[in-house]
C-alpha positions as CSV (number, residue, x, y, z in Angstrom):
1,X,231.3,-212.1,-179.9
2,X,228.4,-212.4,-177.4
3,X,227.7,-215.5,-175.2
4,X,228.5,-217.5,-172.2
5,X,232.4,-217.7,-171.6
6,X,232.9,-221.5,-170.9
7,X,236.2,-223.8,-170.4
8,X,236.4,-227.3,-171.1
9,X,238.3,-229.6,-169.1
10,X,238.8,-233.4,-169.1
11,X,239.9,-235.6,-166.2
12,X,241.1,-238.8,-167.0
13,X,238.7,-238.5,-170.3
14,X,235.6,-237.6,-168.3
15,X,234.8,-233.8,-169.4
16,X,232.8,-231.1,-168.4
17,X,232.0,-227.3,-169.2
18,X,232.8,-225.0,-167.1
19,X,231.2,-221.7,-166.4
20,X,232.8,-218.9,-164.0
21,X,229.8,-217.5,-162.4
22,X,231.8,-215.2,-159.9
23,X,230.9,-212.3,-161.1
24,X,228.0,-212.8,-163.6
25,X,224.9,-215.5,-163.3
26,X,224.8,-217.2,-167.1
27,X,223.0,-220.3,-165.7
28,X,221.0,-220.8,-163.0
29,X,219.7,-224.8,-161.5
30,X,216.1,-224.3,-163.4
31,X,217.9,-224.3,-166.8
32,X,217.8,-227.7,-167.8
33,X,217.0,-227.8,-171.3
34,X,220.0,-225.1,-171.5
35,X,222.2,-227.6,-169.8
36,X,221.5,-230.5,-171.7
37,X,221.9,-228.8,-175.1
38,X,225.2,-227.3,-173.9
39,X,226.3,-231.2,-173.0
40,X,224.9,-232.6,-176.1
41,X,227.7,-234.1,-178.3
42,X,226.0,-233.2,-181.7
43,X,224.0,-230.1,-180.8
44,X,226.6,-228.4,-178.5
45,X,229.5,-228.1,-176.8
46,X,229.5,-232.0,-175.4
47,X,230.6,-233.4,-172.3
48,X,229.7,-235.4,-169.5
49,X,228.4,-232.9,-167.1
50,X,228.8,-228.9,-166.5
51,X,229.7,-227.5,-163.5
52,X,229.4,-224.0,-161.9
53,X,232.3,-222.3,-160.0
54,X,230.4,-220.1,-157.9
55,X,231.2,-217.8,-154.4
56,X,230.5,-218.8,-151.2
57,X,231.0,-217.0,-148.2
58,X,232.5,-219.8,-145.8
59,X,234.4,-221.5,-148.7
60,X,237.2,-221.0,-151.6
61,X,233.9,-221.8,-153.7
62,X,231.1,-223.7,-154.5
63,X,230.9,-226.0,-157.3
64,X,227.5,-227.2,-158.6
65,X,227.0,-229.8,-160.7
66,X,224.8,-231.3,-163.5
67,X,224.7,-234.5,-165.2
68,X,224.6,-234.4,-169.3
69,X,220.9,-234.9,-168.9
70,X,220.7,-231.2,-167.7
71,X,219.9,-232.4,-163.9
72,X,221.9,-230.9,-160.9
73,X,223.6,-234.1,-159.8
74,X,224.9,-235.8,-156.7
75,X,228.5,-235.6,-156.0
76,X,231.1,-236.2,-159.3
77,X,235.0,-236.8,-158.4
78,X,237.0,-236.3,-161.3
79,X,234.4,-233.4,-162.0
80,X,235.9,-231.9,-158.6
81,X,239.3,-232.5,-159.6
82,X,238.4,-230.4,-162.6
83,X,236.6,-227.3,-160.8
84,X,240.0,-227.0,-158.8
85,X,242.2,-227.0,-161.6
86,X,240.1,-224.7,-163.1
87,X,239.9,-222.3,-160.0
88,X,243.7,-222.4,-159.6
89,X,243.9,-221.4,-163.5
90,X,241.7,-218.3,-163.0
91,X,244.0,-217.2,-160.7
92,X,240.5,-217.9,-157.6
93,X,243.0,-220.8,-155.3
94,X,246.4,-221.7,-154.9
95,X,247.4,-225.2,-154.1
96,X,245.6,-226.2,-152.0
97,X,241.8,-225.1,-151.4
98,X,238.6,-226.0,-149.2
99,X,235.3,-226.1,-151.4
100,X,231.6,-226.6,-151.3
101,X,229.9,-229.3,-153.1
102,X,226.7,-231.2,-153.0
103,X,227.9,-234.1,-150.6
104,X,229.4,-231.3,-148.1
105,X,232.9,-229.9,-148.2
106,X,236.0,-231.2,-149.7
107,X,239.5,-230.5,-149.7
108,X,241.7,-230.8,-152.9
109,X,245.8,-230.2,-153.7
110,X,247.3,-229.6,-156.8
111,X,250.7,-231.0,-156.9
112,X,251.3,-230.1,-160.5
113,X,249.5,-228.2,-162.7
114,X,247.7,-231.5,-164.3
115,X,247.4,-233.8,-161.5
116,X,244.6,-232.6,-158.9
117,X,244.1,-235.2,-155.8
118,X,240.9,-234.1,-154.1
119,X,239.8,-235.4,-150.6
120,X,236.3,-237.4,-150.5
121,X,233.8,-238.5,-148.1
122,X,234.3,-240.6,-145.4
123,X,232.7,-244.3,-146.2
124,X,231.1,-246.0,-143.0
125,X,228.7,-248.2,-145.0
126,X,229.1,-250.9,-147.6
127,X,226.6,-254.0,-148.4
128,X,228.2,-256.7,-149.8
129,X,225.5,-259.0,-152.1
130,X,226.3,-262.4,-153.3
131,X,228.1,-260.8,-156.5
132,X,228.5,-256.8,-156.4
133,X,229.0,-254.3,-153.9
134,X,227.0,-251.7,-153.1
135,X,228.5,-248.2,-151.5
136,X,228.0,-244.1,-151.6
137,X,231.0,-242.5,-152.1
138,X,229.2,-238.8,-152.7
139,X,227.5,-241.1,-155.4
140,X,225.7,-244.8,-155.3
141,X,228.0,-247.1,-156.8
142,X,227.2,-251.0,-157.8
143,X,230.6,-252.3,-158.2
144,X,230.7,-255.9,-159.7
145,X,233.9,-257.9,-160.3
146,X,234.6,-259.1,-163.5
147,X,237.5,-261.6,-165.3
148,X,237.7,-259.1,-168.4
149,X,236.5,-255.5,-168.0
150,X,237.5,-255.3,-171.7
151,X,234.9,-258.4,-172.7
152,X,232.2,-256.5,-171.0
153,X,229.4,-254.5,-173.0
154,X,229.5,-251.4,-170.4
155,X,225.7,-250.2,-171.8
156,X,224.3,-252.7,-172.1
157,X,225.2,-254.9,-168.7
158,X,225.3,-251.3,-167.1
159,X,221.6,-250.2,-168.2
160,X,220.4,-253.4,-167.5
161,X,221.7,-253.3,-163.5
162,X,220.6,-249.3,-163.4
163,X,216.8,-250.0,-164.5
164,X,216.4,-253.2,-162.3
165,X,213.5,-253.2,-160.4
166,X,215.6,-252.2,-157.1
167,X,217.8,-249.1,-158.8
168,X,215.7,-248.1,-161.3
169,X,213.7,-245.0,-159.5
170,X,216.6,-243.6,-158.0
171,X,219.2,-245.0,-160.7
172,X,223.1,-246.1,-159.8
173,X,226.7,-245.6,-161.3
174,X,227.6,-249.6,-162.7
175,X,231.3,-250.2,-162.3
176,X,232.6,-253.4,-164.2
177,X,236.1,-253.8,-162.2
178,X,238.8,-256.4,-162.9
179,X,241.8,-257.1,-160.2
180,X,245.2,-256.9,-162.4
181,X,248.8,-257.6,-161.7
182,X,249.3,-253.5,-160.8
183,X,245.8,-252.8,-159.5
184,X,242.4,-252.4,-160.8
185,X,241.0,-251.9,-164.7
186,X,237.4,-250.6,-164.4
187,X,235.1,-249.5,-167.0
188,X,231.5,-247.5,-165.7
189,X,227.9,-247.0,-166.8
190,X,226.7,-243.7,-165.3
191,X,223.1,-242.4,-164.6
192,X,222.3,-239.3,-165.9
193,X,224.7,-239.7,-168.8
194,X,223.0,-242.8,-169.7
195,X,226.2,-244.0,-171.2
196,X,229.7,-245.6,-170.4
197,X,232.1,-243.0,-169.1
198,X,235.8,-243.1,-169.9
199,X,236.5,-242.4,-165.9
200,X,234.5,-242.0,-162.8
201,X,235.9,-240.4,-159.6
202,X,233.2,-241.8,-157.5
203,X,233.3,-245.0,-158.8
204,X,236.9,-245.6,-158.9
205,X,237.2,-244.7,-155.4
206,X,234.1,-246.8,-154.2
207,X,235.6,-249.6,-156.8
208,X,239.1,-249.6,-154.7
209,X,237.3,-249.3,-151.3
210,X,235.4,-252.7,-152.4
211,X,238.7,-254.4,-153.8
212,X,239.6,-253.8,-150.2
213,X,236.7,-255.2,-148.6
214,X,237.2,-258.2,-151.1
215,X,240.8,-259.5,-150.3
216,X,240.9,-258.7,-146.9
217,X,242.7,-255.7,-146.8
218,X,244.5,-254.8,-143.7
219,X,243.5,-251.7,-141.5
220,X,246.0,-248.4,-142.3
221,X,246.8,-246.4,-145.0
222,X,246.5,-247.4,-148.3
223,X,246.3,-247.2,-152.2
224,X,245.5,-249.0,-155.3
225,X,246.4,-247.7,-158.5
226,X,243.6,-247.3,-161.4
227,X,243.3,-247.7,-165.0
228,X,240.3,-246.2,-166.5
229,X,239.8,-246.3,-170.3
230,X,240.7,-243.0,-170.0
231,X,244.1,-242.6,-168.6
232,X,245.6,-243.7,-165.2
233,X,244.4,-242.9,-161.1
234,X,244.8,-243.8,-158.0
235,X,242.7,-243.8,-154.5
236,X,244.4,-243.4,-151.3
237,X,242.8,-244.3,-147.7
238,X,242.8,-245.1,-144.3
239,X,241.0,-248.7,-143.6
240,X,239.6,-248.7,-140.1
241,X,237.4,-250.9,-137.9
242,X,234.6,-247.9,-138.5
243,X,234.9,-248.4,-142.4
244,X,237.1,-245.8,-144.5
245,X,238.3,-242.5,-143.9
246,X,240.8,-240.4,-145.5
247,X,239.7,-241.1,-148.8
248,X,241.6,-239.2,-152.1
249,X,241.1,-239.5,-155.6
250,X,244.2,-238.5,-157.5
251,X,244.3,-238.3,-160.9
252,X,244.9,-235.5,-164.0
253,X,243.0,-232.5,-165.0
254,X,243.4,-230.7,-168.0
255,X,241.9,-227.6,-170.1
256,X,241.0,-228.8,-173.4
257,X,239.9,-225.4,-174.9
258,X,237.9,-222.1,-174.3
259,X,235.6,-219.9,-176.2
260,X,231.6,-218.5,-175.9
261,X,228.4,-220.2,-176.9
């Protein structure tokens, strides 16, 4: 059977392909009409975004990522936490590891073979509007509080906020977050899939780090458990005068299935 080997793993419900180019090139960042068949729910594989586990020579390895649309994309968490899982299943890492990814280097652990927590940027800036905040957590995020994440049409009030006159050239990630008696509930619209996710690492992380900001948080370590539509999280941090360091998004990551296309 000739074709590209790929893996499919899902964290949380978001899921990507993933391609092992280690040894062999299959794809390279010009193939976007490749890509976005490969993603395409009715027309290939599916999935949310692929990713390339590539060498580097100052890193474990590089992981490059592309939206469903077929475009390399900025940073994706829970796609991260998949790579590593993935990397310690082909035998490349062992628990612990020190990667390459579009929003500069990352460190990730595995503390069981299924739950990846994976270190993210540092956040110095966040702009707080009348009604949403607005923060880069290796993606933009528009993070708007809501009574009833389950009340809320995700593609439709999410589309709406991405192609507003202020986000539409350079699009943003929508989360619709609610404050519950054990954390957050957050649903997301993301650019490039043009579609409501079942989880987003970026945006859960830059959803907790708002929930912060919002009730006053006080400075130290910290972490707010997640429920996505897809499973449970949680984001760990360090709240300081500066903003937010010592960020981690933990959640699950798990191989789906294999074969060649």
């Amino acid at each position: 059977m000739q074709g590209i080997p790929f893996y499919k793993y899902q964290g949380a419900g978001n899921d990507f392909i993933m391609i092992d180019q280690r040894n062999q090139q299959w794809i390279v960042r010009e193939d976007q009409a490749l890509v976005e068949q490969l993603c395409h729910r009715r027309f290939g594989i599916g999935a949310d975004g692929l990713i390339l586990l590539q060498n580097h020579p100052d890193y474990d390895f590089e992981m490059v990522y592309f939206n469903a649309d077929g475009r390399e994309g900025s940073m994706c968490g829970n796609g991260g936490r998949c790579t590593v899982a993935f990397a310690h299943q082909l035998g490349a890492i062992g628990n612990t590891c020190h990667f390459l990814a579009v929003d500069g280097p990352h460190d990730a652990v595995i503390n069981n073979p299924e739950w990846v927590e994976l270190k993210m940027i540092d956040v110095t800036h966040v702009e707080e509007g009348s009604d949403f905040y607005f923060l880069n957590t290796g993606s933009p995020h528009y993070i708007a509080f809501v009574e009833e994440v389950g009340d809320i049409d995700v593609v439709q009030a999410g589309r709406a906020i991405r192609y507003n006159d202020r986000f539409r050239a350079e699009g943003t990630n929508v989360n619709f977050t609610q404050i519950t008696e054990h954390g957050l509930s957050i649903a997301t619209y993301e650019r490039g899939v043009e579609d409501e996710t079942l989880a987003c690492g970026t945006g859960v992380t830059a959803a907790a780090l708002a929930y912060h900001l919002k009730k006053g948080g006080e400075l130290g370590p910290n972490e707010v458990p997640i429920k996505v539509k897809g499973g449970e999280m949680a984001i760990r941090f360090t709240a300081t005068e500066q903003g937010f360091t010592d960020v981690w998004l933990c959640g699950p990551a798990k191989l789906v299935f294999a074969g060649k296309v």
